[in-house]
C-alpha positions in Angstrom: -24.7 -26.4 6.0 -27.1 -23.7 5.1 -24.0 -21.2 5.6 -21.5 -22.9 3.3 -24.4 -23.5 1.0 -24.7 -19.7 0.2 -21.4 -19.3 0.6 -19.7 -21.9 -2.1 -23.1 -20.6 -5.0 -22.1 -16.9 -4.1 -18.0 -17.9 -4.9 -19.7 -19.6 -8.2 -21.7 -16.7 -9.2 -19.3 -13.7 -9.4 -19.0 -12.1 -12.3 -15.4 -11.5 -13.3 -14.5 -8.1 -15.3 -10.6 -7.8 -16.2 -7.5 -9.1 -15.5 -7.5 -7.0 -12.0 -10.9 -7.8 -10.7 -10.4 -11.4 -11.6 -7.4 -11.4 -9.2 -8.9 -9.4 -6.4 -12.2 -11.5 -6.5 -10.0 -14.5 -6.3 -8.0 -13.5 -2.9 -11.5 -12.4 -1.9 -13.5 -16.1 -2.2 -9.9 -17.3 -1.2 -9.8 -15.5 1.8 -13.6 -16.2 2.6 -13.3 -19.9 2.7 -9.8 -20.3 4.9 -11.8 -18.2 7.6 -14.5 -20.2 7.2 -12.6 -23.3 7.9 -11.0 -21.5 10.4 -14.6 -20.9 12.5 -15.5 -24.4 11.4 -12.0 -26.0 12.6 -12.6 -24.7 16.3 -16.1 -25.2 16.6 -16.3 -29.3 17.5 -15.2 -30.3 13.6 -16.5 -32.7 11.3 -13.6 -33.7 9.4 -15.2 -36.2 6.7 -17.4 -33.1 6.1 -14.8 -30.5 6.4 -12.6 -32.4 3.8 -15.5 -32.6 1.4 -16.0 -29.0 1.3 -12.2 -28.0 1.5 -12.0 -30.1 -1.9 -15.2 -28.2 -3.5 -13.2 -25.0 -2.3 -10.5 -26.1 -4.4 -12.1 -26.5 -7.5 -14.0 -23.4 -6.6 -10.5 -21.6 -7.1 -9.1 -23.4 -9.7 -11.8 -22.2 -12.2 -10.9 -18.8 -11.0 -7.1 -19.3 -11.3 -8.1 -20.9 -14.9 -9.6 -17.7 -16.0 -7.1 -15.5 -14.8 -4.5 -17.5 -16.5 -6.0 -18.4 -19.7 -3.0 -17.0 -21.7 -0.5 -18.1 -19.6 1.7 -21.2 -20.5 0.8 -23.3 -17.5 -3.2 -22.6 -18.2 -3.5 -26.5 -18.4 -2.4 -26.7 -14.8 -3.9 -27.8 -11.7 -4.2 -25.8 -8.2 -1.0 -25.5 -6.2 -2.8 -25.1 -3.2 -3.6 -28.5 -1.1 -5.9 -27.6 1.3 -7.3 -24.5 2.7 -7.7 -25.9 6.3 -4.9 -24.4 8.6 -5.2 -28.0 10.6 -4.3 -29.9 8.1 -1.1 -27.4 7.0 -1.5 -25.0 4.1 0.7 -22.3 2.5 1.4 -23.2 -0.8 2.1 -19.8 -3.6 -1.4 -19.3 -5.5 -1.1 -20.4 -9.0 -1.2 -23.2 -11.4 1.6 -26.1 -12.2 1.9 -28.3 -14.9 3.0 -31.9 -13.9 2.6 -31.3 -10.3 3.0 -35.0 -9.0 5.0 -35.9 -11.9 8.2 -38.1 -10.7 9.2 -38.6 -13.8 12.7 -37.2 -13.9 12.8 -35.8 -17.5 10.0 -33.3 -17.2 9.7 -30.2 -16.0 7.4 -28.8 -13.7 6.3 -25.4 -14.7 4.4 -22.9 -12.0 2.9 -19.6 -13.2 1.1 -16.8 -11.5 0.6 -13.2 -11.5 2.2 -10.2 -10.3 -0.4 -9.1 -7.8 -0.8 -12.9 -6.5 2.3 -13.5 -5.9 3.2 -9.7 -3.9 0.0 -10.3 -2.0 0.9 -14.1 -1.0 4.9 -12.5 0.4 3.6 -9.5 1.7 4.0 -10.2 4.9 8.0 -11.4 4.0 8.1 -8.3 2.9 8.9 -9.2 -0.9 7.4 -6.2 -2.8 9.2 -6.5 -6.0 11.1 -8.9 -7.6 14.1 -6.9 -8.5 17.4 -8.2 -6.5 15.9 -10.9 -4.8 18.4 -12.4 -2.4 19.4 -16.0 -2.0 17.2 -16.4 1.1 14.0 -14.7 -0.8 14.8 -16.9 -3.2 14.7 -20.2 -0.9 11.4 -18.9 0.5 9.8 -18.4 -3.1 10.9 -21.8 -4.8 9.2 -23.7 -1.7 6.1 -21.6 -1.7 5.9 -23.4 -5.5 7.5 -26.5 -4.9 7.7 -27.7 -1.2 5.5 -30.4 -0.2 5.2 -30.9 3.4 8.1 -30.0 5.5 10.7 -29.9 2.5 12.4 -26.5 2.3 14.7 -24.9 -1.4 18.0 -24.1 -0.7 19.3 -21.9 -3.8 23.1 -23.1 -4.3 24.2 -20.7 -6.9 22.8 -17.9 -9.0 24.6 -18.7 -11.6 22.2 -16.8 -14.2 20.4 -13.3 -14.0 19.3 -11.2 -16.4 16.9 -8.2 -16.4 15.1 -6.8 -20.1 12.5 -4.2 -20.2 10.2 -6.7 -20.4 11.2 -9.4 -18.2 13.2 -10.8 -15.4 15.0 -13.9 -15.1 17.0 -15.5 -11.6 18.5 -19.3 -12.4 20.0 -21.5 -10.1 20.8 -25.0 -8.5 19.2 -26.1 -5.6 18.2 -28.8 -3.3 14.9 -29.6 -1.1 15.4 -31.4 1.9 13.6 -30.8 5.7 15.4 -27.7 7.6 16.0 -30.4 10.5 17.6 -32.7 8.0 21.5 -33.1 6.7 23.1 -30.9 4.3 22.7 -32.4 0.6 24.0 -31.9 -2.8 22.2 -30.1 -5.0 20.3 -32.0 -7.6 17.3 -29.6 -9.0 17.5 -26.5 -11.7 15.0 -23.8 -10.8 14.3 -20.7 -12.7 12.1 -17.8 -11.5 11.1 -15.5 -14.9 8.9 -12.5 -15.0 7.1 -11.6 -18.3 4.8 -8.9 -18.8 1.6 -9.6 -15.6 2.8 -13.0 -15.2 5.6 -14.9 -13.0 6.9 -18.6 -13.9 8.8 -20.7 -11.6 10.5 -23.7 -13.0 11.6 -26.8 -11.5 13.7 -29.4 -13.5 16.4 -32.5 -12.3 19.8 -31.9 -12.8 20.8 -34.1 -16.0 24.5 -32.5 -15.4 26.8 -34.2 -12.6 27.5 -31.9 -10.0 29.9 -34.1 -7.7 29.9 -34.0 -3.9 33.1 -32.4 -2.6 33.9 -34.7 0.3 35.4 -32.1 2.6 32.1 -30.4 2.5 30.2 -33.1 3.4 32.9 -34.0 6.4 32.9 -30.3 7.8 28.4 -30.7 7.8 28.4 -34.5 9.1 30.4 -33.9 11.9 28.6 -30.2 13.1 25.6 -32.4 12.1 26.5 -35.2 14.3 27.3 -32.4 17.2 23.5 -31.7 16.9 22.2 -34.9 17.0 24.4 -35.2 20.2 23.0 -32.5 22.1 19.2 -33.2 20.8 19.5 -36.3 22.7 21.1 -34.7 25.9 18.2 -32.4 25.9 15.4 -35.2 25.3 17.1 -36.8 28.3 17.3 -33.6 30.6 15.2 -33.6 33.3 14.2 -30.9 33.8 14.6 -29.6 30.3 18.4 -27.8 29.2 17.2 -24.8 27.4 20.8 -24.4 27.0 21.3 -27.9 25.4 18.7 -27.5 22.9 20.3 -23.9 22.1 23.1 -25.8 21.5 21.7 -28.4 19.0 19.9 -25.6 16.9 23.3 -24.1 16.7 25.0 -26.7 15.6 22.1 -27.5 12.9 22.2 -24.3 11.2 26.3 -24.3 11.6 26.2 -27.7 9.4 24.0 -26.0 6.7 26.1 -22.8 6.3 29.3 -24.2 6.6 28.1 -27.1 4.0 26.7 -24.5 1.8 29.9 -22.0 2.2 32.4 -24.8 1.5 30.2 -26.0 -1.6 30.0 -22.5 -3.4 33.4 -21.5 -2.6 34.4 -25.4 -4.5 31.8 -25.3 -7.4 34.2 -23.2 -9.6 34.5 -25.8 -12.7 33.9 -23.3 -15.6 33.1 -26.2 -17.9 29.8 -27.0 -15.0 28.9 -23.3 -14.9 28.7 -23.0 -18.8 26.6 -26.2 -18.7 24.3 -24.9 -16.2 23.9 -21.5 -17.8 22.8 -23.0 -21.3 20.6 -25.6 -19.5 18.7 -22.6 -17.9 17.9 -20.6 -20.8 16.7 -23.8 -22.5 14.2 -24.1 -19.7 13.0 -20.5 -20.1 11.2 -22.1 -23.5 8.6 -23.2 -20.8 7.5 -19.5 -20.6 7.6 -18.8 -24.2 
């Protein structure tokens, strides 16, 4: 107790000077407290304790996130993180979001950070710019933001890029689902923009109708069923087929690629594209 006492008033304390100290003191008391939990987590755990403080942690950071923020358009925002306890899962993108449990489908929700959060937190993915990001960079950053729990972004289409002096902008269509889950249409807009220290990701339901091309989803049910098949071979094996799981992460990954190839090589309607292009830079007022 006596430890996180000092700890958590020390985090309170700090004095903050300038943009860059801010952020450096933040990954600092942010790094403090996960191995803090970390020692605490191995060492006979009290959970209803452990929860309390994880939550005072939070709150801790959001201040700091606040200050760094302040003249950012998502300063309103609560924490993105959910916990700082690597028991209970964590590994959300530092930053703030705007309507983060909103299910309301007409609203947007709007995640900002800075530079040097965001190249520290995919530093180890080895993103250390955000100049040509690739489709699967892409995937990785928009469910850092947006993910909750197990749900992963697949990036359809970049069907909007643009680079200025002072900014960058990536827009495409997407879906979340679980990796272990079925192929699916997407149904979200996301948009990644860079201006001047800070970094906006945007998240907003299709209103447009993107149709399902029924020979995609055939060629992913049935690799997706193949799978499924094999999964259950393997759960029966005694002792276990290595080679029948292999099998079933084969097929799995086959269904995604050959859903998403199919899809992008079909979603050619100019009249969509156009749509989806204006309805992008009309979300970029978010960051303006």
């Amino acid at each position: 107790m006596k430890i996180w006492t000092s700890l958590l008033l020390f985090m309170i304390s700090i004095s903050l000077f300038g943009q860059t100290n801010q952020e450096l003191k933040y990954l600092r008391t942010r790094d403090n407290y996960i191995e803090y939990f970390n020692r605490m987590s191995n060492n006979n755990p009290d959970w209803t304790k452990i929860d309390r403080q994880n939550n005072d942690s939070l709150i801790v950071l959001e201040k700091l996130l606040k200050e760094i923020l302040s003249n950012s358009k998502a300063k309103d925002g609560i924490i993105n993180l959910e916990t700082l306890v690597g028991e209970l899962g964590f590994g959300s993108l530092d930053g703030l979001v705007l309507n983060k449990n909103n299910v309301v489908r007409d609203s947007a929700q709007v995640f900002v950070t800075t530079k040097t959060l965001f190249l520290d937190y995919f530093k180890a993915g080895l993103i250390n710019s955000i100049d040509d990001l690739s489709k699967e960079q892409l995937d990785e950053i928009f469910t850092s933001a947006f993910g909750r729990g197990e749900a992963h972004a697949t990036t359809f289409s970049i069907v909007e890029k643009s680079v200025t002096k002072d900014s960058q902008t990536y827009g495409c269509i997407a879906s979340f689902g679980q990796e272990s889950g079925e192929a699916s249409t997407p149904d979200n807009f996301l948009v990644l923009a860079s201006k001047g220290n800070y970094i906006y990701l945007i998240l907003e339901y299709l209103d447009i109708s993107i149709k399902e091309f029924r020979d995609c989803k055939s060629i992913s049910d049935s690799l997706y069923s193949q799978s499924r098949k094999y999964e259950k071979l393997y759960n029966e094996s005694n002792p276990k087929d290595k080679l029948l799981i292999n099998k079933s992460v084969y097929f799995l990954e086959s269904s995604y690629k050959q859903y998403y190839d199919c899809y992008m090589k079909n979603l050619n309607d100019k009249v969509v594209l156009e749509k989806i292009k204006n309805k992008i830079i009309n979300i970029l007022q978010y960051t303006e």
